[in-house]
N, C-alpha and C positions, 0 to 999 in steps of 0.2 A: 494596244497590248504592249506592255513592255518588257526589255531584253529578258529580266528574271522570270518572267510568267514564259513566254516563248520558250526558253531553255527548262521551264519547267513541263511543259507541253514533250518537247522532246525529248525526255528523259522518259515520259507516260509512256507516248508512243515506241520508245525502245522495250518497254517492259511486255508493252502487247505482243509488238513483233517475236521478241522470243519467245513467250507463251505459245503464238501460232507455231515459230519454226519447231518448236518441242512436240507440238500436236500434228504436226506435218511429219515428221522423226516417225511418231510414233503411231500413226494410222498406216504408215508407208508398209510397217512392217506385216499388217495387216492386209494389205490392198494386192503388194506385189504376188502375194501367191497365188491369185486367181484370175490376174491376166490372160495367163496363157489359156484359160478354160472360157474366157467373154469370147462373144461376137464381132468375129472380124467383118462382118459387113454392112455394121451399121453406117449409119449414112456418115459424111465427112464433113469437116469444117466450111464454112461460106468464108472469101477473101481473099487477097488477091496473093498473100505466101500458098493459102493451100492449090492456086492458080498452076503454079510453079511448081509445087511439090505431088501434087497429084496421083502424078502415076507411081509415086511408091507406095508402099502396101501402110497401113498406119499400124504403130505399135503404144501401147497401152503403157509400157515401162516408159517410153519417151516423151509421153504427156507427166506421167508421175513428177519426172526430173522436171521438166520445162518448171510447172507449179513450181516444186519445191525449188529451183530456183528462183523465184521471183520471191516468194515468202522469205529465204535468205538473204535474197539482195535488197528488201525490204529491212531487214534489221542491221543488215552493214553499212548500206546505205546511210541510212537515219543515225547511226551511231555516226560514220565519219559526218556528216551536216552537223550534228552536237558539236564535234572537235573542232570543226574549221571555222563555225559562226557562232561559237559560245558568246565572242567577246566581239561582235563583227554587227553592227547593226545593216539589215540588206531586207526592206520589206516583203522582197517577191519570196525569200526563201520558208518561208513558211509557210507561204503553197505549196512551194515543193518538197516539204519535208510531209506535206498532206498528198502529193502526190504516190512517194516513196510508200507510206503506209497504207495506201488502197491496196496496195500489192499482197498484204499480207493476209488480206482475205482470199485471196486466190487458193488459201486451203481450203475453202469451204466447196470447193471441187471435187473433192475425194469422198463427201456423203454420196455422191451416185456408185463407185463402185462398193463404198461402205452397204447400202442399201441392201446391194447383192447377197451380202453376207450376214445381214443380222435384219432384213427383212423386214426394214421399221415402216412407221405411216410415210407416204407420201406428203404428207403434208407438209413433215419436217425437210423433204426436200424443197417444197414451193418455197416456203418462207428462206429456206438456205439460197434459194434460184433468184430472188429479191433482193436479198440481201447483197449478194454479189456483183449484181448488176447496180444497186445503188453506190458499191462501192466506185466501180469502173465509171461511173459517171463525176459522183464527186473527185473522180482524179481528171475526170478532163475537166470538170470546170474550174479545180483549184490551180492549173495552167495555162484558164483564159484570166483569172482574178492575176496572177502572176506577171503576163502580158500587159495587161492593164496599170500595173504599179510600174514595168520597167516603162510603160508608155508616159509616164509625167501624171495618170489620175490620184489625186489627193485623198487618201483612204487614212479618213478620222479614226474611227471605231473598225478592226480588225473582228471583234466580234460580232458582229453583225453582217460584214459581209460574209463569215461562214455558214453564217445562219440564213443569211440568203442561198448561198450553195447549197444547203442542208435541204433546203424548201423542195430548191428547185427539183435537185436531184430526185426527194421522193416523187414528187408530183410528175416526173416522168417515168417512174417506174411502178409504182403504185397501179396506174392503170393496163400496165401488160399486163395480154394472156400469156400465161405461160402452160406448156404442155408438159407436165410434170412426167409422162407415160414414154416419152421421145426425149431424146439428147445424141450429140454426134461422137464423134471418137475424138472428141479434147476434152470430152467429159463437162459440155456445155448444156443447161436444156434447150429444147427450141422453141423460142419465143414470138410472139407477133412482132410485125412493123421494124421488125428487121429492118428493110429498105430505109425505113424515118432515120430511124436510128444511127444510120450509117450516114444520112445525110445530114442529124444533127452535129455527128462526130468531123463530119468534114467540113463545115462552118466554124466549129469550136476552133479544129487545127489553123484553118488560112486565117483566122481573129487573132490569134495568137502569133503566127509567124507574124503578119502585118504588124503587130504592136510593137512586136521586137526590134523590126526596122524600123519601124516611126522613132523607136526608141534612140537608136544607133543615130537618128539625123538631130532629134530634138538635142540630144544629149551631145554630139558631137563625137562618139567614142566607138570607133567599130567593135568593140568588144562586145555589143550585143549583136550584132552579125554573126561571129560564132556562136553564141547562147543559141543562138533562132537554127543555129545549123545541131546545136548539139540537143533539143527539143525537137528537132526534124527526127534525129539518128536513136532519141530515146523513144518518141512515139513508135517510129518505123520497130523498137527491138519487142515493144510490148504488144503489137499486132502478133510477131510472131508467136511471143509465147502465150498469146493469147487461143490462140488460134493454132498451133500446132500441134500433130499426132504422128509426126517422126521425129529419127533423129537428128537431121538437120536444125530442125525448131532450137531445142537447147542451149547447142551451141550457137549460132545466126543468133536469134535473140538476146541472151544476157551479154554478147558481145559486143550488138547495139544498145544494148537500154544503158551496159555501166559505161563505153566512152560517153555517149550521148549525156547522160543525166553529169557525168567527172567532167566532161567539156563544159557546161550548163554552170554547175554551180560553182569551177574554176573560174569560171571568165565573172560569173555575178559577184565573187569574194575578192578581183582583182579591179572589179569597177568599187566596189564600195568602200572599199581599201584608199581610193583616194580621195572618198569625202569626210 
């Protein structure tokens, strides 16, 4: 792929994002007034923030923000990666600019309390419960292809390995059961294999750290030691706000995912900078 297609890519992807944040905008005002009327004791999020955060009561408004910050930090994001790599050639950054944009599907959260109110097919939530989760995968694999390019692999065709992530990703979500009838208080459905899931997700991460160190030795340049640290502190912010139903989540989270991800693509703009 090159530089003009890539930057044409990220110009798409801003156009989405704010699309989403305007349809986030504008279901919010929809959604907040019947919070306070839902079910405070549906069951709670799975993971090791809601570990932690537990014993406080979960609020409905604090899932809203959580979302509609990452759909935002999804479009500011993507815009400063345009600014800073327009003119920057850095292979890994176009996963991570596929990364940033999974985020922005995390509006597609808001059809369950939508649901509530305009009482449509289930259906349209299974396919919204799919789609979501296809996203949250194609953004951890597009930071194991990432890992892989800071690691020294020689990636000819850029199209293609998307379209490998693209596979993969359905062909793991395609076959969950999803129980369209159940969801927790982050406004997730509950889906099967959970347990897999969570052990695919923790293969992908130590693949990924590993590569970034392999990277830093191959290469010679500690500057991917902090990337791997700042991929550490971005994962770490999007569990929360994946997974959060207070107001801890919120804040905790977009405070990890934007140093994490601004440490990330500072240090990749300041290594490619010198070749």
């Amino acid at each position: 792929m090159t530089l003009s297609e890539r930057n044409t890519f990220f110009k798409i992807g801003i156009a989405f994002c704010a699309v989403c944040t305007l349809a986030v905008l504008g279901a919010s005002f929809l959604t907040i007034s019947i919070y306070p009327e839902m079910d405070k004791s549906i069951r709670r999020p799975a993971g090791f923030f809601h570990f932690i955060t537990g014993f406080m009561d979960n609020n409905y408004l604090a899932v809203n923000v959580s979302l509609a910050a990452l759909v935002l930090f999804s479009l500011i994001g993507l815009i400063l990666i345009h600014f800073y790599f327009e003119r920057t050639s850095a292979p890994e950054i176009l996963y991570i600019a596929i990364f940033a944009v999974s985020f922005s599907f995390e509006a597609i959260r808001l059809i369950l309390p939508l649901q509530i109110i305009f009482n449509f097919s289930s259906f349209y939530v299974l396919i919204a419960s799919r789609l979501l989760l296809f996203a949250r995968f194609l953004s951890i694999f597009s930071l194991f292809a990432a890992g892989l390019c800071a690691a020294g692999m020689e990636i000819q065709k850029t199209r293609n390995v998307i379209f490998v992530m693209i596979i993969a990703a359905l062909i793991v979500v395609m076959g969950v059961p999803i129980d369209v009838l159940n969801w927790d208080s982050s406004f997730n459905m509950v889906n099967g294999y959970s347990s897999l899931f969570r052990v695919i997700e923790l293969i992908a991460f130590l693949t990924i750290m590993i590569s970034f160190v392999i990277a830093a030795k191959i290469r010679g340049t500690k500057e991917y030691h902090y990337a791997a640290i700042g991929i550490l502190l971005a994962l770490a912010g999007r569990h929360v706000l994946l997974t959060a139903d207070t107001w801890v989540g919120p804040v905790l989270g977009i405070l990890l995912l934007s140093v994490g991800t601004g440490l990330l693509c500072s240090k990749l703009h300041k290594i490619h900078l010198w070749l």
